[in-house]
DRENKOL-551206 format. One record per residue (C-alpha): chain; x, y, z. Coordinates in steps of 0.001 Angstrom, whole numbers, plus 500000, padded with zeros to 6 digits. Layout:
BEGIN
rec mol->A	xx->X	yy->Y	zz->Z $
...
This chain:
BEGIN
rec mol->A	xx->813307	yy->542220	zz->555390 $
rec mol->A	xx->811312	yy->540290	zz->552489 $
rec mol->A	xx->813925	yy->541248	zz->550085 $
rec mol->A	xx->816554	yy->539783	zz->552494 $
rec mol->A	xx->815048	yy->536726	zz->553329 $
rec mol->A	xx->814697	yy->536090	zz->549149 $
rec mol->A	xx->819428	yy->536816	zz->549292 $
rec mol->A	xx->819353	yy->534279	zz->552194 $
rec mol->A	xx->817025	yy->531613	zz->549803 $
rec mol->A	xx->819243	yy->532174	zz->546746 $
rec mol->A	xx->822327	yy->531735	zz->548574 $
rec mol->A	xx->821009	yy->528068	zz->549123 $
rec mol->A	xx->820343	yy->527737	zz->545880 $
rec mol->A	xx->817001	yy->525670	zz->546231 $
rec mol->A	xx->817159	yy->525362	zz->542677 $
rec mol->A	xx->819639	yy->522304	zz->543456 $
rec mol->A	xx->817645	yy->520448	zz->545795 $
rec mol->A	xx->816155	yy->518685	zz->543043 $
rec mol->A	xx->819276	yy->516524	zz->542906 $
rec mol->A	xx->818492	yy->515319	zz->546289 $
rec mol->A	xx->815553	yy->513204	zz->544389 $
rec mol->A	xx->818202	yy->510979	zz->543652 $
rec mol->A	xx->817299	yy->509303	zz->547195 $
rec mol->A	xx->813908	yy->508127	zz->545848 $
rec mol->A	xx->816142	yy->505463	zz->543538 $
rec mol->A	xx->815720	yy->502746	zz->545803 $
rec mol->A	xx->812230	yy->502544	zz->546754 $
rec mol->A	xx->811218	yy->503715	zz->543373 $
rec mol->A	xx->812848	yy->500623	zz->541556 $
rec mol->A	xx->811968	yy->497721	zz->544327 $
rec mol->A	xx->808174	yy->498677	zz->543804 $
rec mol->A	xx->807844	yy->500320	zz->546929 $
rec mol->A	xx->806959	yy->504025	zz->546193 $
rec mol->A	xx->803358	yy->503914	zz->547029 $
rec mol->A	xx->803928	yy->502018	zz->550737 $
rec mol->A	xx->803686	yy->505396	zz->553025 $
rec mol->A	xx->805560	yy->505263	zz->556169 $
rec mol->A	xx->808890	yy->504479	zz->553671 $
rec mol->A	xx->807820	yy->507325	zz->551124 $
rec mol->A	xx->807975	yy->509228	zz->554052 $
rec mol->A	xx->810629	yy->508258	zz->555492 $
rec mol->A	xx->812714	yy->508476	zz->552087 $
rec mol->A	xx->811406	yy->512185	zz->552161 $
rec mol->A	xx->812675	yy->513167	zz->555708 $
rec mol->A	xx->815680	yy->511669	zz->554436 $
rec mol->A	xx->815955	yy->514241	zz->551024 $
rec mol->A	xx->815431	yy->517175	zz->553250 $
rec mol->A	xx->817997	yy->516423	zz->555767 $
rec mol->A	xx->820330	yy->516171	zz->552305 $
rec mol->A	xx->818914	yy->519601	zz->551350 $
rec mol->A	xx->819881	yy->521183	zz->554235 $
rec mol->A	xx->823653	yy->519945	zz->554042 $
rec mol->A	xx->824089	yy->520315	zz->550494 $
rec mol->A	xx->822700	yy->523922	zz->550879 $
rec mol->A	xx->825227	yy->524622	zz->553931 $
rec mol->A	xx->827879	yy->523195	zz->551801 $
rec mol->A	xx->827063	yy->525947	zz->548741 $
rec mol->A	xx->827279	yy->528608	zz->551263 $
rec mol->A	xx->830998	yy->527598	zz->552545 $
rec mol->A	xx->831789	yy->527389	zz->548738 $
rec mol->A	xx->830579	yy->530748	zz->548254 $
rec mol->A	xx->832487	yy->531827	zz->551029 $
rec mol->A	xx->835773	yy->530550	zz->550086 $
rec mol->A	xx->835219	yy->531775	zz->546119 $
rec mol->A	xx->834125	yy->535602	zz->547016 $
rec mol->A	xx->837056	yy->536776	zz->544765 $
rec mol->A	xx->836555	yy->534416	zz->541906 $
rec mol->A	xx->832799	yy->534592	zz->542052 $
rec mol->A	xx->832951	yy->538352	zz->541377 $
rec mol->A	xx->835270	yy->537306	zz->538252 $
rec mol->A	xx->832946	yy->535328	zz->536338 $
rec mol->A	xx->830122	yy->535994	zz->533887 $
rec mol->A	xx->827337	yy->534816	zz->536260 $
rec mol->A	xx->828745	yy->533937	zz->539817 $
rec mol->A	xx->829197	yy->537386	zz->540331 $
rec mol->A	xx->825256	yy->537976	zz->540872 $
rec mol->A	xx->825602	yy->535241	zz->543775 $
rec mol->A	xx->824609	yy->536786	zz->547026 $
rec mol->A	xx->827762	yy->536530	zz->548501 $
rec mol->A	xx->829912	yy->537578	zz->545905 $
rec mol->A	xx->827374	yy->540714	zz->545021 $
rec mol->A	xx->827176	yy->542116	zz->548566 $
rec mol->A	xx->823497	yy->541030	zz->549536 $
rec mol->A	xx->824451	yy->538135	zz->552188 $
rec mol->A	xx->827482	yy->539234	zz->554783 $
rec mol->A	xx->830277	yy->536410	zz->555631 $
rec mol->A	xx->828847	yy->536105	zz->559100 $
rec mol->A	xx->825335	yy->535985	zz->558154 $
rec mol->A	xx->826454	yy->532828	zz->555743 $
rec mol->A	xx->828621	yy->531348	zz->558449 $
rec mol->A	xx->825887	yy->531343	zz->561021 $
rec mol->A	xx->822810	yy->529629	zz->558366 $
rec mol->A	xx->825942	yy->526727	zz->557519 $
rec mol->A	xx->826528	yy->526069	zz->560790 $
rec mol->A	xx->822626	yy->525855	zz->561751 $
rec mol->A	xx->822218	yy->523609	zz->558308 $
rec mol->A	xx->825377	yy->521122	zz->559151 $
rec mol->A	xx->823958	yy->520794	zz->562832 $
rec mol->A	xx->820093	yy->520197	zz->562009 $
rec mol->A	xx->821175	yy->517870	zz->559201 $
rec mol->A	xx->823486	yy->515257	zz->560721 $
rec mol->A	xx->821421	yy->515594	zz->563704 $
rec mol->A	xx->818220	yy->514537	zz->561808 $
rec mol->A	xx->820411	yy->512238	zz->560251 $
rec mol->A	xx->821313	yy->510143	zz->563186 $
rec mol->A	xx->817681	yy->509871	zz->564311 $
rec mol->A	xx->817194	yy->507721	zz->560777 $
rec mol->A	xx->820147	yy->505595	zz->561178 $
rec mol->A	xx->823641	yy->505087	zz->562017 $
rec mol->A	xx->824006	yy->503682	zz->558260 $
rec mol->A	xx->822566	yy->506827	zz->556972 $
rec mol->A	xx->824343	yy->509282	zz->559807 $
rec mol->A	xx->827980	yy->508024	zz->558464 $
rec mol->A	xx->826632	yy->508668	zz->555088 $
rec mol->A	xx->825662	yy->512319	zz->555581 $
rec mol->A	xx->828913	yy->512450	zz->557193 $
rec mol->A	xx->831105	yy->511239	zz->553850 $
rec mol->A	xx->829065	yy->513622	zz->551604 $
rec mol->A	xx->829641	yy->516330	zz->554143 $
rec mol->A	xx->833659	yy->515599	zz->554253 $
rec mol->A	xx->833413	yy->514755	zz->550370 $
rec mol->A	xx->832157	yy->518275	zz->549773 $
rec mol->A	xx->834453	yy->519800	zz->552150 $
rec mol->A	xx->837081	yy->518356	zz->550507 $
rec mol->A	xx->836278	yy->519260	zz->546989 $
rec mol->A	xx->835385	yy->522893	zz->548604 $
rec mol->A	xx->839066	yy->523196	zz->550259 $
rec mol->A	xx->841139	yy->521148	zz->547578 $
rec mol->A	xx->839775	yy->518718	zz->544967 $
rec mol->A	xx->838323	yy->521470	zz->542884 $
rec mol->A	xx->841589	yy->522759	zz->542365 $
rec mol->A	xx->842906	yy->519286	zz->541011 $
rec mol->A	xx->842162	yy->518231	zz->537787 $
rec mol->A	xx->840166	yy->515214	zz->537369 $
rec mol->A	xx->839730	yy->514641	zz->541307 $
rec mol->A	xx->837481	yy->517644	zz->540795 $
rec mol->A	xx->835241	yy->516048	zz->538083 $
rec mol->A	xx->835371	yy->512529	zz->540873 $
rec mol->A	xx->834298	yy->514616	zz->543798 $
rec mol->A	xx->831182	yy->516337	zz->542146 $
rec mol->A	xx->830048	yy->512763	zz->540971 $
rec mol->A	xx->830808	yy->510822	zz->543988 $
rec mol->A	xx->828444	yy->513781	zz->545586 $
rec mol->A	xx->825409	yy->512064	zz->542987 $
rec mol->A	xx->825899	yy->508580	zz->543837 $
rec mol->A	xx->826018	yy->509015	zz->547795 $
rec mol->A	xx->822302	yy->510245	zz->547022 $
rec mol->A	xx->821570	yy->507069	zz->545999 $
rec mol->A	xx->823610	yy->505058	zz->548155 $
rec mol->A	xx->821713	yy->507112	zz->550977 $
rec mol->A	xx->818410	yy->505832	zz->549653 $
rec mol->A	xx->819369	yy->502655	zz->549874 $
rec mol->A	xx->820462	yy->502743	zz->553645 $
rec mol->A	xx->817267	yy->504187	zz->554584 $
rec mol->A	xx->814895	yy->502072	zz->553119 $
rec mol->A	xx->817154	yy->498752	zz->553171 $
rec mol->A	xx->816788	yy->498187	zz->549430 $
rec mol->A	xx->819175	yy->497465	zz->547183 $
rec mol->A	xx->819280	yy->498718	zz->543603 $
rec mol->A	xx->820769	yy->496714	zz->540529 $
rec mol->A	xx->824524	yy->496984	zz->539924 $
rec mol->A	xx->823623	yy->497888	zz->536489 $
rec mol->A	xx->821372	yy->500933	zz->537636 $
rec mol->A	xx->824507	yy->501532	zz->540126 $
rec mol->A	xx->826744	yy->502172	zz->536904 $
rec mol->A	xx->824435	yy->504046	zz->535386 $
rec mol->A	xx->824214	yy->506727	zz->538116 $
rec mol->A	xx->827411	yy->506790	zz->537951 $
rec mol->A	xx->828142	yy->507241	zz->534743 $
rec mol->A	xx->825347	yy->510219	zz->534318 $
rec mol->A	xx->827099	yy->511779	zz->537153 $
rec mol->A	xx->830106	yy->511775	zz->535395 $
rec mol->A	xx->828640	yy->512917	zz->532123 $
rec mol->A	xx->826721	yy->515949	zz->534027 $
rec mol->A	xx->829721	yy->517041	zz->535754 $
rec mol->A	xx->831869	yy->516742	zz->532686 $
rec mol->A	xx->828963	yy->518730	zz->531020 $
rec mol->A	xx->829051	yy->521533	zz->533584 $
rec mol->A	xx->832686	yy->521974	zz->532708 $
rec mol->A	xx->832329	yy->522165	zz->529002 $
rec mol->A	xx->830115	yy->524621	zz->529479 $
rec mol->A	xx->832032	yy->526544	zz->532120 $
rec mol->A	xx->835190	yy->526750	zz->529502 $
rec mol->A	xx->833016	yy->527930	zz->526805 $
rec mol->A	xx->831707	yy->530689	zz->528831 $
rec mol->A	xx->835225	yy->532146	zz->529748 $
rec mol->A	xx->836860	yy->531232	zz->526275 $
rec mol->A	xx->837384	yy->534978	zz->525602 $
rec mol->A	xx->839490	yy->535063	zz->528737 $
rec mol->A	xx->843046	yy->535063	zz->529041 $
rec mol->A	xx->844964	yy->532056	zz->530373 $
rec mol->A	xx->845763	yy->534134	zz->533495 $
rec mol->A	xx->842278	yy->535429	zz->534018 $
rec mol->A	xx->840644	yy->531664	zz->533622 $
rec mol->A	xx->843031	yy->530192	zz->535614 $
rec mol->A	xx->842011	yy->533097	zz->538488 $
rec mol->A	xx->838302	yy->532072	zz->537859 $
rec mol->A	xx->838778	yy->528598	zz->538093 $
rec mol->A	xx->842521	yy->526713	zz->538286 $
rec mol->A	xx->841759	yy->523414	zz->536678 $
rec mol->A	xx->839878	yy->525083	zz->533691 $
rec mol->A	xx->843134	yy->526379	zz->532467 $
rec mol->A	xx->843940	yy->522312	zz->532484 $
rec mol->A	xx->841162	yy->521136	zz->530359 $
rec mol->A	xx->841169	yy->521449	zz->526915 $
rec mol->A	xx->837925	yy->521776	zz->524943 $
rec mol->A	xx->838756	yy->518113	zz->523222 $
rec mol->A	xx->839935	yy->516581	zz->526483 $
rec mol->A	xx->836247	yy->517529	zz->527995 $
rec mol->A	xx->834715	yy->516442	zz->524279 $
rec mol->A	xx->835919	yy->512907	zz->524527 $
rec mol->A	xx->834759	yy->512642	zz->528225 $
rec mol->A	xx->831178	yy->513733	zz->526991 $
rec mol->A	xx->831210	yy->511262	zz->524901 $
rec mol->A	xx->832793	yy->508346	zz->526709 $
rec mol->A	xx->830320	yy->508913	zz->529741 $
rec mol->A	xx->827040	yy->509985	zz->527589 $
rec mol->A	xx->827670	yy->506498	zz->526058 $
rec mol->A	xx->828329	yy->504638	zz->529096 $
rec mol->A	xx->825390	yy->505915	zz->530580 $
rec mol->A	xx->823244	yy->504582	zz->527608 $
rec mol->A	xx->825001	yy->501265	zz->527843 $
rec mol->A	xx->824817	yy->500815	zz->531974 $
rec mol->A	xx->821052	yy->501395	zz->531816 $
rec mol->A	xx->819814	yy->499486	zz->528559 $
rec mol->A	xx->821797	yy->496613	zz->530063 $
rec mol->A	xx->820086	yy->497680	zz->533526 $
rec mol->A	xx->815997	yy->497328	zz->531861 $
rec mol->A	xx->817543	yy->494177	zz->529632 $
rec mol->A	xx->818932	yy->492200	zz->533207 $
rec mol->A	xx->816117	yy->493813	zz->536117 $
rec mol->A	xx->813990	yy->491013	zz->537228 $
rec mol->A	xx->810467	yy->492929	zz->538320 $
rec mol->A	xx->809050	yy->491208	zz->540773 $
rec mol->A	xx->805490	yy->490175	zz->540823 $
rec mol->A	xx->805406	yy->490465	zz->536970 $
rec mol->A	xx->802358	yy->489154	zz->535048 $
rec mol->A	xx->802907	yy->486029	zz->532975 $
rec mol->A	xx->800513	yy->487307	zz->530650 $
rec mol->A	xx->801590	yy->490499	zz->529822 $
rec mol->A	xx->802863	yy->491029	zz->526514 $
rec mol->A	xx->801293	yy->487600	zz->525480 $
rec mol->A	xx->799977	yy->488954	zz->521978 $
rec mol->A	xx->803128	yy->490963	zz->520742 $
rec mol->A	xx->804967	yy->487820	zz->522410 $
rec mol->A	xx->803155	yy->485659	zz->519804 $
rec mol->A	xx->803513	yy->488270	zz->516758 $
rec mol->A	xx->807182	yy->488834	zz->516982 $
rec mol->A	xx->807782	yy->485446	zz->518626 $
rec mol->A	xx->810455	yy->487167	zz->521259 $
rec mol->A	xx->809702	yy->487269	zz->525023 $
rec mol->A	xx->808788	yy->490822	zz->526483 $
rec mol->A	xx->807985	yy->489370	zz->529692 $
rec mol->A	xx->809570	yy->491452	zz->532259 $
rec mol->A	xx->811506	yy->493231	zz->529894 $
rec mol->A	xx->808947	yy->496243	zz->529588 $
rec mol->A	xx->811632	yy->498793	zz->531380 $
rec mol->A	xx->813678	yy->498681	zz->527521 $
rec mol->A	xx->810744	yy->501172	zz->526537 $
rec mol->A	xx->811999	yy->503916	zz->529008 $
rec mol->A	xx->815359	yy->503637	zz->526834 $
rec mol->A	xx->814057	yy->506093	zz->524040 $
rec mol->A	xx->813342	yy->508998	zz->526370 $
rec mol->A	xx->816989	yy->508707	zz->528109 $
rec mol->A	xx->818435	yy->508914	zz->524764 $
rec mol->A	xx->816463	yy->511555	zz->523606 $
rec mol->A	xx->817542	yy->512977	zz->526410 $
rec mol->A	xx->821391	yy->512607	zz->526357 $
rec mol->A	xx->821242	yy->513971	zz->522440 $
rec mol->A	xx->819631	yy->516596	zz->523742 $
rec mol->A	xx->821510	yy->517623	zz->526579 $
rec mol->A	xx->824657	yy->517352	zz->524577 $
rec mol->A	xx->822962	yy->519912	zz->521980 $
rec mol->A	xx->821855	yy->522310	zz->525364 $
rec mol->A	xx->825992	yy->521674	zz->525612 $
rec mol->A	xx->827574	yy->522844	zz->522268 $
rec mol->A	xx->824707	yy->524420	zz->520539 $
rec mol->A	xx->823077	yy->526431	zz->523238 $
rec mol->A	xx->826501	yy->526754	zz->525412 $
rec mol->A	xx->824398	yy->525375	zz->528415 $
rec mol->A	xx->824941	yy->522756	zz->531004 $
rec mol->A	xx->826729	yy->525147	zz->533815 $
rec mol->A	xx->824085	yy->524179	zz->535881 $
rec mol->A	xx->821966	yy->520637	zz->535196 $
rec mol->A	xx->818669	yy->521674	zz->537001 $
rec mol->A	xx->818542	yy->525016	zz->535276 $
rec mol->A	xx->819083	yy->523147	zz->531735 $
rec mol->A	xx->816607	yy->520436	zz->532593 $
rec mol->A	xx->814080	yy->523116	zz->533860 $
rec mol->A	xx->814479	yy->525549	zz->531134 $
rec mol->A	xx->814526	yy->523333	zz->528555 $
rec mol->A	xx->810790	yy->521957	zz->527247 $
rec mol->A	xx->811634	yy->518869	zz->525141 $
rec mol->A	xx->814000	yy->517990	zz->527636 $
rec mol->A	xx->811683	yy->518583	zz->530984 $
rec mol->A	xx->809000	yy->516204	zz->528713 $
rec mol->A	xx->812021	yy->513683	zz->527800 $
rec mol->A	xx->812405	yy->513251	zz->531853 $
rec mol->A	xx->809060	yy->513425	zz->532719 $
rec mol->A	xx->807736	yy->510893	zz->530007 $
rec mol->A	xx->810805	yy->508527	zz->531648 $
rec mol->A	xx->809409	yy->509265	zz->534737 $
rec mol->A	xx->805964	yy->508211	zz->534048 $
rec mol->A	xx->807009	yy->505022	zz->532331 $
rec mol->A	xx->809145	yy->503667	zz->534744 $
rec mol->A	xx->806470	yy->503909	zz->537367 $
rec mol->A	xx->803757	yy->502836	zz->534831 $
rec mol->A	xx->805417	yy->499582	zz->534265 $
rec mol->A	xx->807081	yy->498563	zz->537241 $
rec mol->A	xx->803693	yy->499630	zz->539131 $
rec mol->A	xx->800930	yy->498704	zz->536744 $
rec mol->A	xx->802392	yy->496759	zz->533606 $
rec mol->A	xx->804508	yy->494281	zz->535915 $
């Protein structure tokens, strides 16, 4: 029994679910973290996207049984290695769909209809965009973004355009990423046998994905210096800064946030070396967990963001 209950876990990959912090985006960068009924709230809110996203892994796994058990690591899924049954999975999706957009409505309407899109989004990617390159790449990072569109709905603020483009972007880059990675992992394959694993692989080439990388790793790095450069803290202290104001005669007023630049591009270079060097980047959690400097790069971010939008400002 314990040993099933672990095959059920896996197959909802709760390794994932860390994605779903995307939600905290809004509250995080108004300055309203800390006030506890919308901390809260925001939280209900990440679970109920937990649940769906997890139900939507399962009916992926379902529908890629035979190609699963073709590639290097899918084929230790649950699904595709015997441990889970097809009914089993289609009864725990069902139960997942039906809690979350129930839980859903019971926030909002706003954030109901928005469950509702990433639920059809995912569908749709599951059933057809995943097999069309380019809408494939769209549908995985349209998947990031309604995170953070859903945080917005449920705690009613809105984050800079600038920090819009910048999700955005990083979802691109991260999806782009995974698919680099996932053609470097089959390049020993045949055309036929890649193309069984995974159609629109056999479309990419490895310097079609290269020049993505790089277009989106350096629009990301753009959208979000231009993000700390514009954002407008509110409640900031005219007197911070005042003595490194006076020695380098510039004004740092408000513009404290351009610190947290140096750990996102530490972190981009560094992905992008997990990427070619290590032939990671299949899956982002696993590369962010697994790798130290990295985990630090995001924490440090983390930290400083919060540190200055909370204390500095």
């Amino acid at each position: 029994m314990k040993k099933k209950l672990l095959n059920i876990l896996r197959l909802l990959r709760p390794r994932q679910w860390s994605k779903n912090i995307a939600v905290f985006a809004a509250i995080t960068f108004s300055g309203r973290l800390f006030e506890l009924d919308l901390f809260l709230t925001v939280c209900y809110a990440m679970l109920i996207f937990c649940a769906i996203s997890s139900a939507i892994y399962v009916i992926n796994d379902l529908f890629d049984i035979k190609k699963d058990k073709l590639h290097p690591f899918k084929r230790f899924r649950p699904l595709a290695h015997g441990d889970v049954s097809k009914s089993e999975a289609i009864v725990i999706a069902t139960i997942l769909i039906v809690v979350g957009l129930t839980a859903s409505y019971f926030i909002n309407l706003s954030f109901f209809f928005i469950a509702l899109i990433y639920l059809f989004l995912q569908l749709s990617y599951t059933l057809s965009f995943k097999h069309i390159t380019v809408l494939d790449v769209l549908a995985l990072a349209g998947g990031y973004i309604l995170r953070v569109y859903a945080g917005e709905v449920v705690s009613e603020f809105h984050i800079s355009v600038w920090l819009l483009l910048t999700t955005i972007s990083l979802s691109l880059f991260l999806v782009v990423a995974k698919r680099r990675s996932e053609l470097t992992l089959i390049s020993q394959y045949t055309s036929a046998q890649i193309a069984a694993t995974r159609k629109t692989l056999s479309h990419y080439s490895e310097r079609l994905l290269d020049v993505y990388a790089a277009m989106f790793a350096t629009s990301t790095f753009l959208s979000y210096a231009l993000f700390t450069f514009l954002v407008d803290p509110k409640n900031t202290n005219p007197g911070s800064g005042e003595l490194i104001n006076t020695l380098f005669q510039i004004n740092l007023d408000k513009k404290w946030l351009m610190l947290t630049i140096v750990p996102v591009v530490y972190g981009l270079m560094r992905y992008l070396q997990d990427v070619y060097e290590k032939h990671e980047g299949e899956s982002p959690e696993r590369v962010v967990l697994s790798d130290k400097p990295l985990l630090a790069a995001v924490i440090l971010w983390g930290v400083l963001v919060v540190t200055i939008i909370y204390f500095v400002n």
